[in-house]
C-alpha positions in Angstrom: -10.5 42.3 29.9 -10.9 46.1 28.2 -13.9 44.4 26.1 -11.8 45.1 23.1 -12.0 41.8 21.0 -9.2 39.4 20.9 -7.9 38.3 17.9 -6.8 34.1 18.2 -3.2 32.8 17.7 -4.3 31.6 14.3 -5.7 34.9 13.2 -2.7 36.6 14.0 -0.6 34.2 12.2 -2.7 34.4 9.0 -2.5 38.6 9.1 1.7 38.0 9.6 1.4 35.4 7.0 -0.5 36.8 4.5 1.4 40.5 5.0 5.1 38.6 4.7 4.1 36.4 1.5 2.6 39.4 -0.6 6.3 40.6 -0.3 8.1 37.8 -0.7 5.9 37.4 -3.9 6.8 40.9 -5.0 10.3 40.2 -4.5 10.5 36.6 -5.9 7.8 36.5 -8.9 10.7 38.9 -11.4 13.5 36.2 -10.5 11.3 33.0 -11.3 10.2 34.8 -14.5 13.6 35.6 -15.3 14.8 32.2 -14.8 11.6 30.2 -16.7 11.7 32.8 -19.5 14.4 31.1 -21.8 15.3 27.2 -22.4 18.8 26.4 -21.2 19.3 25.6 -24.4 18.7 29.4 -25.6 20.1 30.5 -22.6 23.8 28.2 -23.7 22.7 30.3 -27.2 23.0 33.7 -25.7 26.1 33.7 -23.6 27.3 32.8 -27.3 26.8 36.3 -28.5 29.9 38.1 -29.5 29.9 41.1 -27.5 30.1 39.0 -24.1 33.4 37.9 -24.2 34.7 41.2 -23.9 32.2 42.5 -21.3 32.9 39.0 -19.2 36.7 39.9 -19.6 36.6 43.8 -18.6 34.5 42.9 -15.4 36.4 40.1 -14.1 39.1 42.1 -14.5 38.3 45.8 -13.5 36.3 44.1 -10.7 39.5 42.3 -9.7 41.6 45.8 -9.9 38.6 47.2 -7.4 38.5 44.6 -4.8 42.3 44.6 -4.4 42.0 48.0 -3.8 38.9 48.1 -1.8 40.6 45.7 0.7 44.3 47.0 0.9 42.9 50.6 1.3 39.7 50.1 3.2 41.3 47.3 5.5 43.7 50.4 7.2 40.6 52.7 6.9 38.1 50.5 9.1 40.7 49.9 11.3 41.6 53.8 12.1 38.1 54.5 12.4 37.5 51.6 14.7 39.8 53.1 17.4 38.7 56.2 17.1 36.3 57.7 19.3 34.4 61.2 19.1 32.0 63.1 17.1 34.5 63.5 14.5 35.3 59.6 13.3 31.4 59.1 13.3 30.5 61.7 11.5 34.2 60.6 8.7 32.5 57.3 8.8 29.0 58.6 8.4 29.9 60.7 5.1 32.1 57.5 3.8 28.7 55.6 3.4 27.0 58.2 1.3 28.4 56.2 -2.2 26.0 53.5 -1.0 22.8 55.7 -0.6 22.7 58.0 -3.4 21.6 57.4 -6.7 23.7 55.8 -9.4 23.3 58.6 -11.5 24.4 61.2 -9.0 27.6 59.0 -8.5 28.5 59.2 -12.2 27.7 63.4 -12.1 29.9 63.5 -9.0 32.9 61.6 -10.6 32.9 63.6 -13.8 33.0 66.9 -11.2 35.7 65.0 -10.2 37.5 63.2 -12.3 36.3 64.5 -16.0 37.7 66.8 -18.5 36.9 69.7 -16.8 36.9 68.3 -13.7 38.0 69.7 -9.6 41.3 67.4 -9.9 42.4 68.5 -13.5 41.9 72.0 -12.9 43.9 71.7 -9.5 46.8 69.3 -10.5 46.9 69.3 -14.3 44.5 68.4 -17.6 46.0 65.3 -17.9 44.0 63.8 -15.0 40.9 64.5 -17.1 41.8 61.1 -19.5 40.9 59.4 -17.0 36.8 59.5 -18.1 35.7 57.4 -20.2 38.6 54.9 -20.2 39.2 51.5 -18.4 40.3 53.2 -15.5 36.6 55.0 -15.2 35.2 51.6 -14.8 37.3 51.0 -11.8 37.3 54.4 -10.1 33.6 54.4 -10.8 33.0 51.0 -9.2 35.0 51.6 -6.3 33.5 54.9 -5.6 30.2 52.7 -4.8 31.7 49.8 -3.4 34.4 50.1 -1.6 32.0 51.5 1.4 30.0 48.2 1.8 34.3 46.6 2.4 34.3 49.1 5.0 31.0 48.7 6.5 31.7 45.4 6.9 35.3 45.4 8.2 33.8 48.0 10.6 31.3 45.9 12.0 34.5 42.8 12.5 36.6 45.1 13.8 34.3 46.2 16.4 33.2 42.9 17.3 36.6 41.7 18.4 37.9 41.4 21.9 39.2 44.7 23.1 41.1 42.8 25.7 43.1 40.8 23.2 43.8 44.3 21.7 45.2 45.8 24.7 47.0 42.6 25.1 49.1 43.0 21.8 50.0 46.7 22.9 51.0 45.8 26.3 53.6 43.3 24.5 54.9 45.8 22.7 53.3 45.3 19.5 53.3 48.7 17.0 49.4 49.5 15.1 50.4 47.6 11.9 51.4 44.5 13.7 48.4 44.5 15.7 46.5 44.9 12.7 48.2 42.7 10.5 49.3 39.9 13.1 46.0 39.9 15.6 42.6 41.9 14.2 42.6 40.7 10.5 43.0 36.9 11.6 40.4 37.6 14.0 38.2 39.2 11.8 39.0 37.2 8.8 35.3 35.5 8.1 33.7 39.2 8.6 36.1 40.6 6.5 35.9 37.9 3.7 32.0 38.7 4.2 32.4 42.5 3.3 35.0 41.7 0.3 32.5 39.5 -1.2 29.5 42.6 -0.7 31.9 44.6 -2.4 32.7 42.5 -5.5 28.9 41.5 -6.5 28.4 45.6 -5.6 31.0 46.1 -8.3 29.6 43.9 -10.7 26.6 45.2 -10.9 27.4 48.7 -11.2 25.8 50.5 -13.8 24.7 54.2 -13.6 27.8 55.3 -12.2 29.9 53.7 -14.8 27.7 54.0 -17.9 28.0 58.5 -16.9 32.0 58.2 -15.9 32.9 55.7 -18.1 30.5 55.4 -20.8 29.4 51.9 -23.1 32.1 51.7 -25.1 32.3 47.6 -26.7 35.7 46.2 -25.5 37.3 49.0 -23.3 34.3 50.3 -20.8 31.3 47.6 -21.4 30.7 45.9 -18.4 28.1 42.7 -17.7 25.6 45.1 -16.5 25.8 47.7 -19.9 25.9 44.8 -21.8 22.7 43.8 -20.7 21.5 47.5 -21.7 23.0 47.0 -24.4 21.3 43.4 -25.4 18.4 44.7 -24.6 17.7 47.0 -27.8 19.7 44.2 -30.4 19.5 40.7 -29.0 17.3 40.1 -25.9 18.1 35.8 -25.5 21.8 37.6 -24.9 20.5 39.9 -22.1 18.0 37.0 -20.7 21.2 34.5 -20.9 23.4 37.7 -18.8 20.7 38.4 -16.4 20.8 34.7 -15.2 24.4 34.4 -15.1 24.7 37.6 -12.7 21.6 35.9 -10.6 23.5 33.2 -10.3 26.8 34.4 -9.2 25.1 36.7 -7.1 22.8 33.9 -4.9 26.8 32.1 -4.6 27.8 35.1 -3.0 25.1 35.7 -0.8 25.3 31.6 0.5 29.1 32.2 0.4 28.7 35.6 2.5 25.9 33.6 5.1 28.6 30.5 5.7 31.2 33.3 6.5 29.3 35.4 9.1 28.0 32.2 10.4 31.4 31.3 11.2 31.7 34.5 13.1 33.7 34.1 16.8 30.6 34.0 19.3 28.1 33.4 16.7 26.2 30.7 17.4 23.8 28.1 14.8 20.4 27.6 16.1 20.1 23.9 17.2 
């Protein structure tokens, strides 16, 4: 004994207890007085206003357009960068997840820099590339900017968790990169993948700062869920309370849909 006291089991779980609930309750008290601020009958009355129909239809579809792309392109991407060894791929893949980390709003000033009127890519290959702000196409380049990385986080991870032996396997029978891809590593990393597709699509969905800078709020060509809600919020607020729970609620699918894939992970393992 140092003659310091000694705090009891039950003391220490109260201090653990008491530390963990006041964030859980930090984190959970805005949701439950999201969800018991309306009547289902006023949120039913919300979702009825006539500005969501074209919001719901631009981000099922630009968000469609972004995943596809996200997962054709990012698929290959992880894939390389799997293989690769040295200081080089990890600092590629390092830069890669910077979308992810910087502010919204610095997203949306880095794509017009980009993308916009004035932009690196019109001066350099012609002013026609600078349409490409504030249209349709915004929405998708801007929500693809920030979520394609969490695809290729996630195919990273699979990827790396596979067998290298199985790998090596495929090569020594004469199988070519692409058909080891296609034909052994996507199979194998099928629920991880599915995992990081689905991170992507509710990271899309919710964009905001990005788009609303790149692409602007315009009502039936760049209004997305998310502006709508900003939008709502100054001319109907049962219609932003009614969107809010919808997203909550596609978004707690996701995350159950997203725990049921990495559960099935090879190797993982339930807890009895």
């Amino acid at each position: 004994m140092d003659g310091r006291p000694q705090w009891g089991l039950s003391a220490q779980r109260a201090v653990l207890l008491v530390a963990g609930g006041a964030l859980a309750t930090l984190l959970l008290l805005p949701l439950t007085a999201l969800l018991l601020s309306s009547a289902p009958d006023d949120l039913v009355a919300g979702l009825g206003a006539p500005f969501i129909g074209a919001a719901l239809r631009l981000s099922v579809f630009s968000t469609a357009v972004t995943l596809a792309l996200a997962v054709s392109l990012g698929t290959p991407l992880a894939w390389t960068l799997s293989q690769a060894q040295g200081r080089t791929a990890r600092l590629l893949e390092s830069l890669l997840q910077l979308p992810v980390v910087i502010p919204p709003a610095v997203a949306g000033v880095a794509l017009l820099l980009a993308f916009g009127r004035r932009g690196l890519v019109a001066s350099l290959v012609g002013p026609e590339w600078g349409a490409l702000s504030f249209t349709t196409a915004a929405v998708v380049l801007a929500q693809l900017f920030v979520a394609a990385p969490l695809f290729v986080q996630g195919a990273l991870a699979a990827f790396r968790a596979l067998d290298p032996e199985v790998v090596l396997a495929a090569r020594a029978l004469g199988a070519g990169p692409v058909r080891v891809l296609v034909r052994v590593a996507i199979p194998m990393a099928a629920p991880g993948l599915i995992a990081g597709a689905a991170l992507c699509w509710a990271r899309a969905l919710g964009e905001f700062g990005a788009t609303l800078l790149f692409a602007g709020n315009l009502e039936g060509h760049t209004q997305t869920l998310p502006l709508a809600i900003y939008t709502a919020m100054e001319v109907d607020l049962r219609a932003a309370r009614a969107l809010s729970v919808l997203l909550i609620g596609v978004a707690l699918l996701l995350l159950l849909g997203v725990r049921l894939a990495t559960a099935r992970r090879p190797g993982h393992t339930e807890r009895a």
